[in-house]
N, C-alpha and C positions, 0 to 999 in steps of 0.2 A: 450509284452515288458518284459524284462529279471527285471526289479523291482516289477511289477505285480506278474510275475512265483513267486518270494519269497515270497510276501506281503500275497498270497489271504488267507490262510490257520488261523488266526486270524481273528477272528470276532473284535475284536479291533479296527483293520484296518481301519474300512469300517465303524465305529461309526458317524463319520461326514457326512455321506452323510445323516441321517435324520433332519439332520437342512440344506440342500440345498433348495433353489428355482427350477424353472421352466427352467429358464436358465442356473445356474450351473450343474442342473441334464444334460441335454441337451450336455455342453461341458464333463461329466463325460463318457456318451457312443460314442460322436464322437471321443475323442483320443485315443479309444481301438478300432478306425477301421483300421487295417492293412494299407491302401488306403489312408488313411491321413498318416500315418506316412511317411508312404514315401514318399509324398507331401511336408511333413515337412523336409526330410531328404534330398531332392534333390532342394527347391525351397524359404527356409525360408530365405537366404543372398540376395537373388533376386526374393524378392515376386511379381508374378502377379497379377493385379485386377482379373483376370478373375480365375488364380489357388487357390483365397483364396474365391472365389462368389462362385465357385462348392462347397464347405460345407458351405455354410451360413452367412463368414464370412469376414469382412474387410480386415484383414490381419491374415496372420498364425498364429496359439499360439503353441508354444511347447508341444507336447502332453504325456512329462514326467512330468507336472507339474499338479498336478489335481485340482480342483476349489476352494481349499484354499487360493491356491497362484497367478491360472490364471485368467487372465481378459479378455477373449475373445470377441470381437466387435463383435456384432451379425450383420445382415444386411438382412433384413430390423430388425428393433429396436424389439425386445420382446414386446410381451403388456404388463408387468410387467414396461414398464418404464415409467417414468412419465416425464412432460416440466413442469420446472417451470422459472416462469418469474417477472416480476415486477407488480405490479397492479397498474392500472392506476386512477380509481377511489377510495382507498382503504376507510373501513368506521373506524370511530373514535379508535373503540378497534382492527384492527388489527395490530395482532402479528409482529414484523419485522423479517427478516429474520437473521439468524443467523449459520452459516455453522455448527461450531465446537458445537454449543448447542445442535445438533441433536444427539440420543439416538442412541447407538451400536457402532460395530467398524465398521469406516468408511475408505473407500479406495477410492481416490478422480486420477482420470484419463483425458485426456486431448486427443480427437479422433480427433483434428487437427481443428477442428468447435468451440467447445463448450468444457465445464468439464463435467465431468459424474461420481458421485456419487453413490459409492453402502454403505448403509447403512445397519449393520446386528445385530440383539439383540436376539441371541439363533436362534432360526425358521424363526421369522420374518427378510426378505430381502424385503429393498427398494432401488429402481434404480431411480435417478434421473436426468436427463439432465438439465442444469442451464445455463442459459440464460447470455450470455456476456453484456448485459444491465441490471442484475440484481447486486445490493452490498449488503453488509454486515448492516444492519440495515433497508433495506428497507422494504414495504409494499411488498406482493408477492401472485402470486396464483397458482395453478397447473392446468395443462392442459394435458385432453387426448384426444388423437388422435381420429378424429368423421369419421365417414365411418357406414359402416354396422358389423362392430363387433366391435361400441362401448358400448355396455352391456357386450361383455365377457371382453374388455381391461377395463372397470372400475369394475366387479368383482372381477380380479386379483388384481388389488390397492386398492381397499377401505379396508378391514382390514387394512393392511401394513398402509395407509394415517391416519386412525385412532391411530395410535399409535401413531401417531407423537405427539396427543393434549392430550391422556392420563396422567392420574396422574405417577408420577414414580411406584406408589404401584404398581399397576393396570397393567402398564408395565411389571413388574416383573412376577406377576402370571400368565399374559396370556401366557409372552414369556417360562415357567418353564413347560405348558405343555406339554402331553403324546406326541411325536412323532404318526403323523397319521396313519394308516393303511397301503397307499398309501408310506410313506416314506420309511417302513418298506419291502413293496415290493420292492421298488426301491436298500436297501440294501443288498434284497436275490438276488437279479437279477444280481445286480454286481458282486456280490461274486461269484455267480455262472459259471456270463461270465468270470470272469477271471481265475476260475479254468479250466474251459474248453480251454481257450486259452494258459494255463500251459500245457495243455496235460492229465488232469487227467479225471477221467470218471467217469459218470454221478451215479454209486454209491459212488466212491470218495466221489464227491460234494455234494453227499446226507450226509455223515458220518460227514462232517465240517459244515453245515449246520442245521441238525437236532441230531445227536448227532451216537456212534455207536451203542448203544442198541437197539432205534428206530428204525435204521438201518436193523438190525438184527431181529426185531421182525415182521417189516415192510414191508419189501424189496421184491415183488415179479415181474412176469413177466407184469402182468397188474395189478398190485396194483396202490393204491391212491397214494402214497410216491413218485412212481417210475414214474407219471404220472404228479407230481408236478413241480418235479427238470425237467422234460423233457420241461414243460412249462415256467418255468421260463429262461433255456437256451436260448429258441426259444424267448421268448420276449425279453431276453438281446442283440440277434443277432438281431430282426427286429428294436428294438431303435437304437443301431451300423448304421446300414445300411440306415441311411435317419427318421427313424422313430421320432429320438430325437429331428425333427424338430419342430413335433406335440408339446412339450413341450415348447417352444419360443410361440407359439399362441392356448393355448390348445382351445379347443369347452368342451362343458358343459359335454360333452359323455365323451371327452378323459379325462378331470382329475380325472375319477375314477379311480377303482381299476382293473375295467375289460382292460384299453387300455393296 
């Protein structure tokens, strides 16, 4: 994409994607897949069920807008999301619900069913589905989805759910944390795929990414440097290409550093 080609050369740039989620990372490699864009460029006035199912998704998103501003309907749901509903038996000290009391900036959606809530405070992202029987002061509870991956889908939310009952302080410090390892990859990977999709070459991408000295002191035919950038390309085309799905439903393997 001809804003890409300009953008990738700043590491600036590319600063926000270490506060993305599972599913923002996710829509950040599918709209740099060639194959969607032109999905998007031939079929977004007249979306099919079936042309927006082949990537994962409900309807089209514009794949110039990247996950600051897009709200991609994923299909089926991220394990990242959570139901929340009314409680029916609630006991004496529960909390009632309260939309706009909830911590972070919140972008509130409406996918033709229900609202859908994403809440973000620095790192932490919570997605919530709310319940058309639930209001505004009432008793509430949250539900996730039971099947056989629900230990990884309450993995994903329980930090995130815990912030909700934190103290403000407490809030603050957790969410003021180091960017993980893991995000940081997810940074080089982008930068890297988009340099590659500029057209520049994989010493290029090494010189904007590790620096030219490095470069220069580094850089040979089967050195370590040269062995890195080449790994990082190849992971930012195998996320492109389907991979980014993995991130909507990770397994315990894939949200390390190795997928």
């Amino acid at each position: 994409m001809t804003t890409r080609a300009i953008h990738w050369l700043p590491a600036a740039a590319y600063l926000y994607i270490l506060h993305l989620d599972g599913p923002a990372l996710a829509w950040e490699y599918l709209r740099r897949n060639p194959d969607y864009e032109r999905d998007w460029l031939r079929h977004h006035r007249t979306t099919t069920v079936e042309c927006a199912r082949r990537w994962g998704l409900r309807m089209l998103e514009d794949p110039a807008r990247d996950a600051r501003g897009a709200r991609p309907d994923w299909m089926p749901d991220p394990d990242s999301l959570v139901l929340i509903h009314p409680d029916d038996d609630p006991p004496d000290e529960a909390p009632p619900f309260s939309l706009w009391h909830l911590p972070g900036h919140k972008h509130l959606t409406h996918d033709g069913k229900r609202l859908v809530l994403t809440s973000q405070l620095v790192r932490h992202v919570l997605r919530m589905a709310i319940s058309p029987a639930l209001e505004d002061g009432m008793a509430y509870a949250y539900t996730v989805r039971a099947g056989c991956r629900l230990c990884e889908r309450w993995r994903v939310v329980e930090a995130e759910l815990a912030m909700l009952d934190a103290p403000k302080a407490t809030r603050t410090a957790v969410a003021a944390d180091r960017p993980s390892l893991t995000s940081l990859l997810h940074m080089r990977t982008l930068q890297a795929l988009d340099g590659t999709l500029a057209g520049a070459s994989q010493r290029q991408v090494a010189e904007v990414l590790f620096g030219p000295e490095s470069v220069a002191g580094r850089w040979h035919a089967d050195g370590e440097l040269r062995a890195q950038v080449r790994r990082l390309i190849r992971r930012g085309h195998a996320l492109t290409n389907g991979g980014y799905r993995r991130l909507l439903h990770p397994s315990p393997v894939a949200q390390g550093r190795a997928d």
